[in-house]
Backbone and ligand atoms as CSV (ligand in chain L), in Angstrom:
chain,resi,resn,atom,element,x,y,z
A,1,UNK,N,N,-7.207,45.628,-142.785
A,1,UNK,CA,C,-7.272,46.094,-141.390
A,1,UNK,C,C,-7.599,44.920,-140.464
A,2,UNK,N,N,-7.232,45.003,-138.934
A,2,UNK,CA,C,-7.519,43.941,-138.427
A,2,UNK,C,C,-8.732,43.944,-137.623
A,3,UNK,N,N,-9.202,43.141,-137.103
A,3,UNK,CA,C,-9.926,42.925,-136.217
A,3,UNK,C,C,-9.953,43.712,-134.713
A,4,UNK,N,N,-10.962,43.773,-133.901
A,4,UNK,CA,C,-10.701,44.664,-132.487
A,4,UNK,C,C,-9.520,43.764,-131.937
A,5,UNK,N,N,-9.950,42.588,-131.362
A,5,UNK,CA,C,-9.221,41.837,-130.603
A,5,UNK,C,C,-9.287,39.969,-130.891
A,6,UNK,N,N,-8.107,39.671,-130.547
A,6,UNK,CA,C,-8.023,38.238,-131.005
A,6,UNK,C,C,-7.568,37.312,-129.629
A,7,UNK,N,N,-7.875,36.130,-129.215
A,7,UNK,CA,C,-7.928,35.825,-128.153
A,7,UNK,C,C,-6.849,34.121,-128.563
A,8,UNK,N,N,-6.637,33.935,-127.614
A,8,UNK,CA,C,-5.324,32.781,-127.764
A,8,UNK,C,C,-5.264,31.789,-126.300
A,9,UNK,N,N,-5.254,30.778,-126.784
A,9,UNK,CA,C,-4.901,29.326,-125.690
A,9,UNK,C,C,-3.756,28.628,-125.612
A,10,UNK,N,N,-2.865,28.723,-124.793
A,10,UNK,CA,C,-2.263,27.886,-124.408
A,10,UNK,C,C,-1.310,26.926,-123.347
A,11,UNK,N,N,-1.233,26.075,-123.386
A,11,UNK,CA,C,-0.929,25.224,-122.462
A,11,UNK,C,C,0.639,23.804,-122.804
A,12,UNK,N,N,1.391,23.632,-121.769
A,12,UNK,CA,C,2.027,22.952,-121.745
A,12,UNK,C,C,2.733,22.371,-120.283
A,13,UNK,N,N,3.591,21.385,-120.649
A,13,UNK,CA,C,3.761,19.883,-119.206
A,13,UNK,C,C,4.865,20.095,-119.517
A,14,UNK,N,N,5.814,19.172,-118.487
A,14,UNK,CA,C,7.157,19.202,-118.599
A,14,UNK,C,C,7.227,18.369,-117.162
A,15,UNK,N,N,8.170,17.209,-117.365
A,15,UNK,CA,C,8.363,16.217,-116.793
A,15,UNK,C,C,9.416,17.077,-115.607
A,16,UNK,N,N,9.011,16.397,-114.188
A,16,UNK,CA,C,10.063,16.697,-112.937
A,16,UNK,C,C,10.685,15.848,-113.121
A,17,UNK,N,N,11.998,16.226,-113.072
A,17,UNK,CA,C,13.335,15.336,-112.394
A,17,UNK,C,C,14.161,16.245,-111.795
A,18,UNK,N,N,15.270,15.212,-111.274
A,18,UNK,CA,C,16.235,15.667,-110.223
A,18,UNK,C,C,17.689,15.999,-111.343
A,19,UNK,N,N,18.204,16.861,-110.866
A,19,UNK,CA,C,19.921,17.264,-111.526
A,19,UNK,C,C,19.425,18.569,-112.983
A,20,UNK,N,N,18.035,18.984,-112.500
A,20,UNK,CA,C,17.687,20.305,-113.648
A,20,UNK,C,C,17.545,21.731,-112.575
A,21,UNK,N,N,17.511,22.265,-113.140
A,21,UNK,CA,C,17.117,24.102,-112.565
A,21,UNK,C,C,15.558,24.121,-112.666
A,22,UNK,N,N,14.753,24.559,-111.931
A,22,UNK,CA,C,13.352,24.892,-112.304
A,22,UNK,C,C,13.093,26.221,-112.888
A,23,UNK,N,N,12.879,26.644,-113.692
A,23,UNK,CA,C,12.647,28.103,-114.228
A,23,UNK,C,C,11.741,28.262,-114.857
A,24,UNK,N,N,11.184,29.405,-114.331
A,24,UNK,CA,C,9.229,29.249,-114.701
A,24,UNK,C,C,9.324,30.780,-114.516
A,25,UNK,N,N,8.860,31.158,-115.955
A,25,UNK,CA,C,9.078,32.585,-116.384
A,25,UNK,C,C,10.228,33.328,-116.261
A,26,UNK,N,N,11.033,32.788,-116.444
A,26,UNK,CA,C,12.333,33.342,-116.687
A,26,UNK,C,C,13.153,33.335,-115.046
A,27,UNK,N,N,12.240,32.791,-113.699
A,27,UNK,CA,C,12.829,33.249,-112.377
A,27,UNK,C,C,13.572,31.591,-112.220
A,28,UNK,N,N,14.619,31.648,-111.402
A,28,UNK,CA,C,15.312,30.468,-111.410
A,28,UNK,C,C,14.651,30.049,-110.084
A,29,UNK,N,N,13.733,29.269,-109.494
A,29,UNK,CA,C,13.273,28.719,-108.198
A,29,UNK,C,C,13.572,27.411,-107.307
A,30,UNK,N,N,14.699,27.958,-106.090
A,30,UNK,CA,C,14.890,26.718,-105.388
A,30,UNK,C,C,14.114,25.527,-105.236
A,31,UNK,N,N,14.321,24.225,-105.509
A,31,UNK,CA,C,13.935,23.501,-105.610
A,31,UNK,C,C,14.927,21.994,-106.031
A,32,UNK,N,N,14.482,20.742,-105.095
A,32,UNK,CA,C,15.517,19.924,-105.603
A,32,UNK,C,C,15.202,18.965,-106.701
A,33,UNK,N,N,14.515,19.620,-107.843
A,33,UNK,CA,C,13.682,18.923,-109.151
A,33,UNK,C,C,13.999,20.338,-109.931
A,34,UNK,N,N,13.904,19.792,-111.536
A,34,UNK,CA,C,13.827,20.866,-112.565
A,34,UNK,C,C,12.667,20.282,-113.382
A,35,UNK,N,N,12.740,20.585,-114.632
A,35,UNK,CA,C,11.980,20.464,-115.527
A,35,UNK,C,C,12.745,20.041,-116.746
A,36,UNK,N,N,12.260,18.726,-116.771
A,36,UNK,CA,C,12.573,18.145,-118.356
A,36,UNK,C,C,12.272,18.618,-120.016
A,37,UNK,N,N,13.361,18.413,-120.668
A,37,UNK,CA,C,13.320,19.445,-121.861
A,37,UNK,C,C,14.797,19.684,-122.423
A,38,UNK,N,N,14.117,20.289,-123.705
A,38,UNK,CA,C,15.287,20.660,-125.010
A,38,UNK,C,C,15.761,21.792,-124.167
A,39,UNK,N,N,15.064,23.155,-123.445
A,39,UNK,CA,C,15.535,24.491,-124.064
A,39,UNK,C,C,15.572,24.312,-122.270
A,40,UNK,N,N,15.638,25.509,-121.663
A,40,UNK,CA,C,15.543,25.465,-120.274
A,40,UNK,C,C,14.111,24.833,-119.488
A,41,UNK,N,N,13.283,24.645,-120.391
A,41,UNK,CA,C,11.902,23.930,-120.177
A,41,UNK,C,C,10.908,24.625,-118.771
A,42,UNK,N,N,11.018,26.318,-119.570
A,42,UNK,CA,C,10.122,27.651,-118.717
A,42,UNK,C,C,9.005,26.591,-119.231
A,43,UNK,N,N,7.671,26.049,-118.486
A,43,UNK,CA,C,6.482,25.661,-118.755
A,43,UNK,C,C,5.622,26.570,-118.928
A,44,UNK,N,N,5.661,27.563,-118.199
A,44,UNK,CA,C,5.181,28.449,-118.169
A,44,UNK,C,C,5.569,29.593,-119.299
A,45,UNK,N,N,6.603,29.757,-119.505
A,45,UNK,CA,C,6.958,31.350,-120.858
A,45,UNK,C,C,6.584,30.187,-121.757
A,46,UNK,N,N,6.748,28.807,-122.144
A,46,UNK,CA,C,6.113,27.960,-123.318
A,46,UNK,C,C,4.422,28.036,-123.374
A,47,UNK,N,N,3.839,28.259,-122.076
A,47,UNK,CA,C,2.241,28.204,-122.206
A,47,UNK,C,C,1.834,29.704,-123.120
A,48,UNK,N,N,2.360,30.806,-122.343
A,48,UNK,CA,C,2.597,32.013,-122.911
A,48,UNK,C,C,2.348,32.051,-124.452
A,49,UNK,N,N,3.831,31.735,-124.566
A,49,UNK,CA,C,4.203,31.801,-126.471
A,49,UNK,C,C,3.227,30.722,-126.892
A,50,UNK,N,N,2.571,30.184,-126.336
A,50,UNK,CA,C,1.125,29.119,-127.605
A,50,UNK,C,C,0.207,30.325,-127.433
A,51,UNK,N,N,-0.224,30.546,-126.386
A,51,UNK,CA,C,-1.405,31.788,-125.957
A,51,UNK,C,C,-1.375,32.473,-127.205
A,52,UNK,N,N,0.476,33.096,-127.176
A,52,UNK,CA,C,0.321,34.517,-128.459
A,52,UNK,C,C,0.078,34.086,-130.186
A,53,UNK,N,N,0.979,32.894,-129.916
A,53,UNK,CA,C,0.874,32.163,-131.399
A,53,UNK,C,C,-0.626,32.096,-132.043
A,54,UNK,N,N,-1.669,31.262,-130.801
A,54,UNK,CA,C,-2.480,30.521,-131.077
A,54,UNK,C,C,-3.717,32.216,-131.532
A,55,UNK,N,N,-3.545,33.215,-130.655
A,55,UNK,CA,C,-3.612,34.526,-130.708
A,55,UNK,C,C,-3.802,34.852,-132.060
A,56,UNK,N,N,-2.909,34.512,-132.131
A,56,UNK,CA,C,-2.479,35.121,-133.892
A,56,UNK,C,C,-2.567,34.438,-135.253
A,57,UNK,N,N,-3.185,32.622,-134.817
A,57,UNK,CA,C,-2.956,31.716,-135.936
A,57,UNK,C,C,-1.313,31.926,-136.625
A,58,UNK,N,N,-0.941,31.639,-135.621
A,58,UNK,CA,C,0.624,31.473,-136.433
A,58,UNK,C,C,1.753,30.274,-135.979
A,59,UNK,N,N,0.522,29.412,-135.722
A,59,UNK,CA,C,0.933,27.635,-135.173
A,59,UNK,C,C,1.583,28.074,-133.853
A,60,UNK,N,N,2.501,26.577,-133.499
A,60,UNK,CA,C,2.959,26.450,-132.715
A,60,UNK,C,C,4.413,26.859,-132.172
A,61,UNK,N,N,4.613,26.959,-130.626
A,61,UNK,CA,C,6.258,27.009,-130.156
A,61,UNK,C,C,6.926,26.159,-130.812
A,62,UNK,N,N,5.967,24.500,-130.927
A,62,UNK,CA,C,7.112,23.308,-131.585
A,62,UNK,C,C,7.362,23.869,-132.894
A,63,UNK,N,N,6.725,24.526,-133.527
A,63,UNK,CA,C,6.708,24.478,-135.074
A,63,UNK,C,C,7.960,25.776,-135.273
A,64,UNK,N,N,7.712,26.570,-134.271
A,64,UNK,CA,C,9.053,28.209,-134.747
A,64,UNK,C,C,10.134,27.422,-133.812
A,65,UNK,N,N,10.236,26.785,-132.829
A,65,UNK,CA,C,11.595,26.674,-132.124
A,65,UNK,C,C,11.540,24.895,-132.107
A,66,UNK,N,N,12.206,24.426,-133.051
A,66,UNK,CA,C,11.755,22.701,-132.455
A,66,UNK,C,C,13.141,22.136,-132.131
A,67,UNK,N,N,12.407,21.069,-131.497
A,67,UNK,CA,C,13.892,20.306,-130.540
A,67,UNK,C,C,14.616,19.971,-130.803
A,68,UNK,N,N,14.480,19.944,-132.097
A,68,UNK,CA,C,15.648,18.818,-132.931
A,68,UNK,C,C,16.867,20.204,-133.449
A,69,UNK,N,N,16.399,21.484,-133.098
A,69,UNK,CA,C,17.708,22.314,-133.776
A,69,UNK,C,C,18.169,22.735,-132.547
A,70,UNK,N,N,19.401,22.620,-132.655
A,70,UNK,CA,C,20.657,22.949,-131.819
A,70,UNK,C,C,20.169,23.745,-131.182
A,71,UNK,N,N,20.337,25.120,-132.049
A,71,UNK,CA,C,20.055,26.319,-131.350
A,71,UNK,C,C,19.278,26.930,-129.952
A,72,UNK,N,N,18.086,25.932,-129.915
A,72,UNK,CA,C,17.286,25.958,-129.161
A,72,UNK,C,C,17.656,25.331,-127.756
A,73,UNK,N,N,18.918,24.144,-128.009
A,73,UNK,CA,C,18.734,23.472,-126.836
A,73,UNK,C,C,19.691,24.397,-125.566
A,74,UNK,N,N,19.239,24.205,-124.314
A,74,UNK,CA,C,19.051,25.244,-122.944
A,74,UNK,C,C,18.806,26.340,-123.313
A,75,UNK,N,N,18.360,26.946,-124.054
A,75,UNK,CA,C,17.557,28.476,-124.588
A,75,UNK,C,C,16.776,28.917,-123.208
A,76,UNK,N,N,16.991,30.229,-123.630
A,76,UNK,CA,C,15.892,30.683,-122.561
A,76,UNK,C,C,14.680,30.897,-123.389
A,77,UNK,N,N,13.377,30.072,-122.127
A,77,UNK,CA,C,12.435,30.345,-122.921
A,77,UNK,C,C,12.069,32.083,-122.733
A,78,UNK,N,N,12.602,32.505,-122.358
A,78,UNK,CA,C,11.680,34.204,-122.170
A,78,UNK,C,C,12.040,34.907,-123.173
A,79,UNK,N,N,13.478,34.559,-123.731
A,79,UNK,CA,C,14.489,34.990,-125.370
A,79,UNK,C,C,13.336,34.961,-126.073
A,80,UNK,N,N,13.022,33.147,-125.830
A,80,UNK,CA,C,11.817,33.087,-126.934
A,80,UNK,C,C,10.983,33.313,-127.391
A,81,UNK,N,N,10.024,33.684,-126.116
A,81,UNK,CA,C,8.923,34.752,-126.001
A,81,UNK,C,C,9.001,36.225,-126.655
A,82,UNK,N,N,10.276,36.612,-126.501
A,82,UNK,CA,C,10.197,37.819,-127.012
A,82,UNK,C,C,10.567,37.848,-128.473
A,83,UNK,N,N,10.395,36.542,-128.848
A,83,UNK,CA,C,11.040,36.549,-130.510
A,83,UNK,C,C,9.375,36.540,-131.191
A,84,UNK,N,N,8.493,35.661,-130.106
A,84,UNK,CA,C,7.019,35.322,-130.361
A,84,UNK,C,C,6.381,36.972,-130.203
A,85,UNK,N,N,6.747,37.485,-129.408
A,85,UNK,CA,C,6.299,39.072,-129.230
A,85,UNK,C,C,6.606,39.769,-130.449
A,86,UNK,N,N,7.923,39.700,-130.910
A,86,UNK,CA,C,8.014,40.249,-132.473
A,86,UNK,C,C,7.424,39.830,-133.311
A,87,UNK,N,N,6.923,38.870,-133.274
A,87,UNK,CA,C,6.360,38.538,-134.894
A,87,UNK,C,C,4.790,38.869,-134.629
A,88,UNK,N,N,4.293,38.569,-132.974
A,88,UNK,CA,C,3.351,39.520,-133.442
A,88,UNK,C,C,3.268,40.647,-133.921
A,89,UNK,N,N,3.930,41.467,-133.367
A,89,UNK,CA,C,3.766,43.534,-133.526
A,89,UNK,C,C,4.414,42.871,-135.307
A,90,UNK,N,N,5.036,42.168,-135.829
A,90,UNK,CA,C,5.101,42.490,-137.256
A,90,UNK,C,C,3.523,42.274,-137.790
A,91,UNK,N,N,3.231,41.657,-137.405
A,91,UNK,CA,C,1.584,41.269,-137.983
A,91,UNK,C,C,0.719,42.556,-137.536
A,92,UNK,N,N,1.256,43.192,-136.568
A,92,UNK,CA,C,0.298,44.757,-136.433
A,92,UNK,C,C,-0.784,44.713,-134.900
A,93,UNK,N,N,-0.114,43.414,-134.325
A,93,UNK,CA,C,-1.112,43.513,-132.982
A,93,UNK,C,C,0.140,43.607,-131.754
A,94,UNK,N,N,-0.514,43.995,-130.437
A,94,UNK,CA,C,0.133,43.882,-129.155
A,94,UNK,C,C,-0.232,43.331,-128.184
A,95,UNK,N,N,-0.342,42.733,-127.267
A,95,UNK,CA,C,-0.395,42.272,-126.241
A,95,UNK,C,C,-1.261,43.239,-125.148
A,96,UNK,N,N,-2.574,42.806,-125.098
A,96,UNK,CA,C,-3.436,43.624,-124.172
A,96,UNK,C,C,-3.580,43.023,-122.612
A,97,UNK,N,N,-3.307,41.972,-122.737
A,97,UNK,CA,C,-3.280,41.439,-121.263
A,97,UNK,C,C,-2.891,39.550,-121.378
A,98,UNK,N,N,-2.791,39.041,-120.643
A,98,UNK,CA,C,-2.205,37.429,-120.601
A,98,UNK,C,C,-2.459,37.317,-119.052
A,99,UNK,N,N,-3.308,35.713,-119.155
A,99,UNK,CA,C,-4.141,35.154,-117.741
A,99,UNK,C,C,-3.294,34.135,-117.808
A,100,UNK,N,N,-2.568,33.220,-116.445
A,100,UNK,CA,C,-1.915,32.564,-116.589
A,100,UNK,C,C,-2.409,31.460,-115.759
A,101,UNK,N,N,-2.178,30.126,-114.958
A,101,UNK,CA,C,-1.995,29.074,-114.427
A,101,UNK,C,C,-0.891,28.400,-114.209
A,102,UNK,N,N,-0.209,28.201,-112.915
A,102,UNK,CA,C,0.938,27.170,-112.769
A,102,UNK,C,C,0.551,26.125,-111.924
A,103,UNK,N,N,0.204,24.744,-112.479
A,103,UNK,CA,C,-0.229,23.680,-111.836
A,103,UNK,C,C,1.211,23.163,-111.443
A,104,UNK,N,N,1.150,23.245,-110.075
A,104,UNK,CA,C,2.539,22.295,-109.478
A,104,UNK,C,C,2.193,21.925,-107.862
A,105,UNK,N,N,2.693,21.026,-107.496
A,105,UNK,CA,C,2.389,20.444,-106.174
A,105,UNK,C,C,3.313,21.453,-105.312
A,106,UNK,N,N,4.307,21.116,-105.636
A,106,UNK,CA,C,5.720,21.720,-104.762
A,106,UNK,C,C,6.396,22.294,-105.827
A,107,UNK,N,N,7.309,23.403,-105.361
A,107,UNK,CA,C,7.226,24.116,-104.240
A,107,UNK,C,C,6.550,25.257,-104.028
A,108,UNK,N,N,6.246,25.711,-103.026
A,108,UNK,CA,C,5.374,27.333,-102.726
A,108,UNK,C,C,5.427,28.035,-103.643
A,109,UNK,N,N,5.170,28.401,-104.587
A,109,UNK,CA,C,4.999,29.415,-105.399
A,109,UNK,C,C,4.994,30.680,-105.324
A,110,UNK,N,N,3.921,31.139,-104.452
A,110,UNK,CA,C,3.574,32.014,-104.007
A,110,UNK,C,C,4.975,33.353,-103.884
A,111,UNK,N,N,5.731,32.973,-103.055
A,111,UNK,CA,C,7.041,34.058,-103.098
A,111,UNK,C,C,7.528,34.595,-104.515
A,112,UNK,N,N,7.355,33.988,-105.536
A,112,UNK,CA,C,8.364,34.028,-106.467
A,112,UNK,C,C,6.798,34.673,-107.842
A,113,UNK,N,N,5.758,34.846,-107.122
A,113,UNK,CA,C,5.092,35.536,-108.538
A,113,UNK,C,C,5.028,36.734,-109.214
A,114,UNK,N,N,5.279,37.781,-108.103
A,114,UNK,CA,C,5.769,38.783,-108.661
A,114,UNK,C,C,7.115,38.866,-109.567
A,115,UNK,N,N,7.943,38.407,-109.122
A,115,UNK,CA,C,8.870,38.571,-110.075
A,115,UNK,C,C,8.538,37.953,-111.591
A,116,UNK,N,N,7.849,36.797,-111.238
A,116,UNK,CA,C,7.778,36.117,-112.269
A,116,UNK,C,C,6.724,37.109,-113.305
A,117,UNK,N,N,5.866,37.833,-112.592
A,117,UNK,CA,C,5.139,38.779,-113.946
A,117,UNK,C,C,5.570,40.162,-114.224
A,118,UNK,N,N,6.634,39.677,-113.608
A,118,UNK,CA,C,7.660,41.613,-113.783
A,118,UNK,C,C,8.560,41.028,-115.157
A,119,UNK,N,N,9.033,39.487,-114.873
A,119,UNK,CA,C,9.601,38.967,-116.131
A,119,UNK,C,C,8.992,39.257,-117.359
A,120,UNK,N,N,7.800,38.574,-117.506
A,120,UNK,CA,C,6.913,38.039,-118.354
A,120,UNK,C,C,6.311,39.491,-118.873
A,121,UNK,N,N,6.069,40.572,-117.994
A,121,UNK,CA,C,5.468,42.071,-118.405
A,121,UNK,C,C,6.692,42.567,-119.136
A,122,UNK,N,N,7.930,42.525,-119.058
A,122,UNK,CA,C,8.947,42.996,-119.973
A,122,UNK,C,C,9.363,42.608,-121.049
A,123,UNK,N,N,8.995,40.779,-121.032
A,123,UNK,CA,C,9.071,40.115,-122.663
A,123,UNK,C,C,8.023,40.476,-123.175
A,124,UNK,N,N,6.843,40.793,-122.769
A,124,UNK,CA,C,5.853,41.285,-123.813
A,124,UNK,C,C,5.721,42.847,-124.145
A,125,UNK,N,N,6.309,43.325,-122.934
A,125,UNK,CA,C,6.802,44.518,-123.600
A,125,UNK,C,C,5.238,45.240,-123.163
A,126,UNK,N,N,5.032,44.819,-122.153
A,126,UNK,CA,C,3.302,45.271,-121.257
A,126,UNK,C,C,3.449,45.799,-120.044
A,127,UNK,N,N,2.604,46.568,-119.425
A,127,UNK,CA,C,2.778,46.443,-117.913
A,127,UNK,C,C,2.585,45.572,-117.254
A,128,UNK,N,N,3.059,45.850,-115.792
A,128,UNK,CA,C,2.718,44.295,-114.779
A,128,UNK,C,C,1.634,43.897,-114.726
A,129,UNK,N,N,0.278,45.181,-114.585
A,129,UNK,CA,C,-0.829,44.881,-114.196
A,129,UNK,C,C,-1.781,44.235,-115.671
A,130,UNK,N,N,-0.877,44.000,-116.636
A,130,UNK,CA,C,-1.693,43.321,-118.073
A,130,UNK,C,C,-1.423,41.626,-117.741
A,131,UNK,N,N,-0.470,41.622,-116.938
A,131,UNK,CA,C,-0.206,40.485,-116.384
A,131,UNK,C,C,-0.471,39.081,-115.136
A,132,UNK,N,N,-1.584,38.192,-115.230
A,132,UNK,CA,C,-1.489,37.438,-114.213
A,132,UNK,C,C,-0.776,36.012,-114.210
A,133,UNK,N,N,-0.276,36.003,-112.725
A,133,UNK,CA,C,0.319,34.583,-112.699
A,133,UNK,C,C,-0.405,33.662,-111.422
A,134,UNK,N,N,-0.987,32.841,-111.690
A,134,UNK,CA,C,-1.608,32.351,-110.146
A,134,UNK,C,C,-1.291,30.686,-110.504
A,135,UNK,N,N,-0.828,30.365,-109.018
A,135,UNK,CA,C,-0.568,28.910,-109.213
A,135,UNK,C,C,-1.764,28.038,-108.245
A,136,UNK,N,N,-1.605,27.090,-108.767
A,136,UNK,CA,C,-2.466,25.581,-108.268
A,136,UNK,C,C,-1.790,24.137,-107.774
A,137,UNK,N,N,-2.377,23.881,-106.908
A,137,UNK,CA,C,-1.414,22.382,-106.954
A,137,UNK,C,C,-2.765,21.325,-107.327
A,138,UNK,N,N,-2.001,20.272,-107.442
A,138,UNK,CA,C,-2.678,19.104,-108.473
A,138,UNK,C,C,-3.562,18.697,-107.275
A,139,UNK,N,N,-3.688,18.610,-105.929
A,139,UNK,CA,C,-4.540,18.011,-104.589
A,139,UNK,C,C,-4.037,16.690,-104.542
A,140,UNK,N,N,-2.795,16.374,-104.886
A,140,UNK,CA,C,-2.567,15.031,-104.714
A,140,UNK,C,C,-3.230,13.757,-106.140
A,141,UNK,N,N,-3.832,14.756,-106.927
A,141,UNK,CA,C,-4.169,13.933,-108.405
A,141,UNK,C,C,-3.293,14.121,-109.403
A,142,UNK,N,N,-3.391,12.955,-110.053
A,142,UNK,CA,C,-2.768,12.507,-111.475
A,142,UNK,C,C,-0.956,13.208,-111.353
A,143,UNK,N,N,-0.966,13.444,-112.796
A,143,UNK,CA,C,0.941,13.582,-112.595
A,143,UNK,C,C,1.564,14.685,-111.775
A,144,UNK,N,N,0.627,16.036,-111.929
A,144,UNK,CA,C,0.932,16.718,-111.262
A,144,UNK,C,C,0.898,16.728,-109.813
A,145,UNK,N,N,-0.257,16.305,-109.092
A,145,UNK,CA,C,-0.453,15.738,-108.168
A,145,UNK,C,C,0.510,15.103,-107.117
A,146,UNK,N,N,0.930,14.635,-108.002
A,146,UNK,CA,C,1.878,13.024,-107.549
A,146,UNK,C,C,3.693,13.615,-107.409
A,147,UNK,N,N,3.807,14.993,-108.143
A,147,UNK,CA,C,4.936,15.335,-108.226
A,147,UNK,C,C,5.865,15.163,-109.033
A,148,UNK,N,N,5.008,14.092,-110.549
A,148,UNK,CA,C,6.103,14.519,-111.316
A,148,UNK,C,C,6.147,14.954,-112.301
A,149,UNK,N,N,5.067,16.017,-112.491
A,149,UNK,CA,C,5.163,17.375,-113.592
A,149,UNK,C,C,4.727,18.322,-113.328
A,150,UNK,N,N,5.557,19.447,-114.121
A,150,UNK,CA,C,4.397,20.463,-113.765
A,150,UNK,C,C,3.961,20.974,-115.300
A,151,UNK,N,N,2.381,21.718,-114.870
A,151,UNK,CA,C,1.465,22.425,-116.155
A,151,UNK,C,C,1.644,23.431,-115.907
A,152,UNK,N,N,1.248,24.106,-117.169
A,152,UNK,CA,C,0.979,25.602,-117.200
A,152,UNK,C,C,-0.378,25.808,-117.880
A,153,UNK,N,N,-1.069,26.887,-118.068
A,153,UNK,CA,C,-2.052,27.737,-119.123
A,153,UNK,C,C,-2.589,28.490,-119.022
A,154,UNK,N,N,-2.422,29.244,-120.154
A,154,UNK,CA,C,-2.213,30.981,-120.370
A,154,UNK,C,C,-3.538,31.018,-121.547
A,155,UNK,N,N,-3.883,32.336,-120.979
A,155,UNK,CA,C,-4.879,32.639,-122.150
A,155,UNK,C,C,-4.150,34.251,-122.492
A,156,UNK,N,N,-4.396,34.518,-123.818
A,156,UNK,CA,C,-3.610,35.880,-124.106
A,156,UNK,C,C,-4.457,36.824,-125.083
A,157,UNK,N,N,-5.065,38.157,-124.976
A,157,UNK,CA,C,-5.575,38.643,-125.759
A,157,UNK,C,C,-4.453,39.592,-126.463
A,158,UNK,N,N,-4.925,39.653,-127.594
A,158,UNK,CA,C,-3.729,40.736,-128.768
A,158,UNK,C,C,-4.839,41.409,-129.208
A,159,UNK,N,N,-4.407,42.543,-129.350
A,159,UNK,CA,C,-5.688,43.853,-129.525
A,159,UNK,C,C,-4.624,44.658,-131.093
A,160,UNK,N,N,-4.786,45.172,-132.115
A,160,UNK,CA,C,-4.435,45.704,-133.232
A,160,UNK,C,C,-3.387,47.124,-132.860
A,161,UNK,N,N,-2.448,47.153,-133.218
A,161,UNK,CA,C,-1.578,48.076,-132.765
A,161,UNK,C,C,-1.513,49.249,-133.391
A,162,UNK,N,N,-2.095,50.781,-133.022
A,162,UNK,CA,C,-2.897,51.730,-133.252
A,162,UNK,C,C,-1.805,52.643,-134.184
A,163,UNK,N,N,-0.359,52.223,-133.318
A,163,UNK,CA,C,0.750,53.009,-134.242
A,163,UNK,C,C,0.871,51.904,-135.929
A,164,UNK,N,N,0.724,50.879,-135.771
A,164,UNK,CA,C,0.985,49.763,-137.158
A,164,UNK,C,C,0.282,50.124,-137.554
A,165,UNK,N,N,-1.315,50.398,-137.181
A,165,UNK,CA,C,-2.542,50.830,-138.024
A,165,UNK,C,C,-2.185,52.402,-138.736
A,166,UNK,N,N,-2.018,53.155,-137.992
A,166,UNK,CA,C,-1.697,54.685,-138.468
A,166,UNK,C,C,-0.520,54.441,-139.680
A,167,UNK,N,N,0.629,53.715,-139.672
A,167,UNK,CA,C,1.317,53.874,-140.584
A,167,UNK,C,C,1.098,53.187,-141.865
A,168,UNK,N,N,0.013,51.926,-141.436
A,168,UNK,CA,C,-0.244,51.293,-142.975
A,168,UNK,C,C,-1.226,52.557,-143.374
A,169,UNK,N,N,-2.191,52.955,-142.581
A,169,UNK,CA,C,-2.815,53.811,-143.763
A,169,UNK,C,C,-2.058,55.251,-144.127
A,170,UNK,N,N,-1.307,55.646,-143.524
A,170,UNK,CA,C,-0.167,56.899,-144.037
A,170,UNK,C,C,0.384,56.325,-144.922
A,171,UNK,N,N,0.480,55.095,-145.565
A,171,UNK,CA,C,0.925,54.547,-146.348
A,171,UNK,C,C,-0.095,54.099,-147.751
A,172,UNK,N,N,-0.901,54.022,-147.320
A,172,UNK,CA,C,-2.335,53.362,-148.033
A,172,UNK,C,C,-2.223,54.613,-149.038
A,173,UNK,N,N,-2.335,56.211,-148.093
A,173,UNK,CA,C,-2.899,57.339,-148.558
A,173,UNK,C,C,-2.025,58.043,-149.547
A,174,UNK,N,N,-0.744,57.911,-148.987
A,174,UNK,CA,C,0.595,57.940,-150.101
A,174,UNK,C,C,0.758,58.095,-151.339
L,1,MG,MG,MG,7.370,23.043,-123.296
């Protein structure tokens, strides 16, 4: 049987440049910079999927999706997320809520967060309100600061999934 609840960290960067798309949680956001990277380089759905991984002790994004396989490269990261969402509920937990951070200088954020946790509430397969997204800018420090990256980090609790529980022991009792 599992535990009440299991708690998860994570965080990731991704280099600005010019001639990419910015996409941060699955929303595509005007801007004349993207984000450097193998897959579409969501910083944010990548902070996510460590949160759930790290959640769950079941390593890393690099370690289930790595750069070096094809498959992955311009992927959507939110696909991915929801592949990280399955393997939790196989392990028998769900997604009770996810705290987020978007460190970026530019651009405004602000317009584009709702959507972005209407995204992110449907790859986990949660409601909106299990969901926060709040952004930060760097104040003019270090890389972010300066404009040429942006961070993310997510904290994610997974709580034991009451239907997985009921059927292992309908099964136990068998
Ligand atoms: Mg990444």
């Amino acid at each position: 049987m599992h535990e009440a609840g299991r708690i998860g960290i994570g965080y990731d960067i991704h280099r600005l440049v010019e001639g990419r798309k910015l996409v941060l949680a699955g929303i595509e956001v005007p801007f004349d910079k993207g984000l450097l990277g193998h897959s579409d380089s969501d910083v944010l759905a990548h902070a996510v999927c460590d949160a759930l991984l790290g959640a769950a002790a079941l390593g890393d994004i690099g370690e289930h999706f790595p750069d070096t396989d094809g498959r992955w490269k311009n992927a959507s990261s939110l696909d991915l997320l929801a592949q990280v969402v399955e393997m939790i509920q196989k392990r028998g937990y769900r997604v009770a809520n996810v705290d987020t951070i978007i460190l970026a200088e530019r651009p405004r954020l602000r317009p584009h967060i709702q959507a972005m946790r209407e995204r992110l509430a449907a790859a986990l397969r949660v409601d909106i309100d299990c969901v926060s997204v709040k952004a930060k800018t760097g104040e003019g420090l270090e890389s972010v600061g300066r404009g040429e990256a942006m961070a993310a980090q997510a904290v994610a609790l997974l709580i034991a999934d009451q239907a997985k529980e009921n059927t292992l022991r309908e099964e136990l009792n068998n």
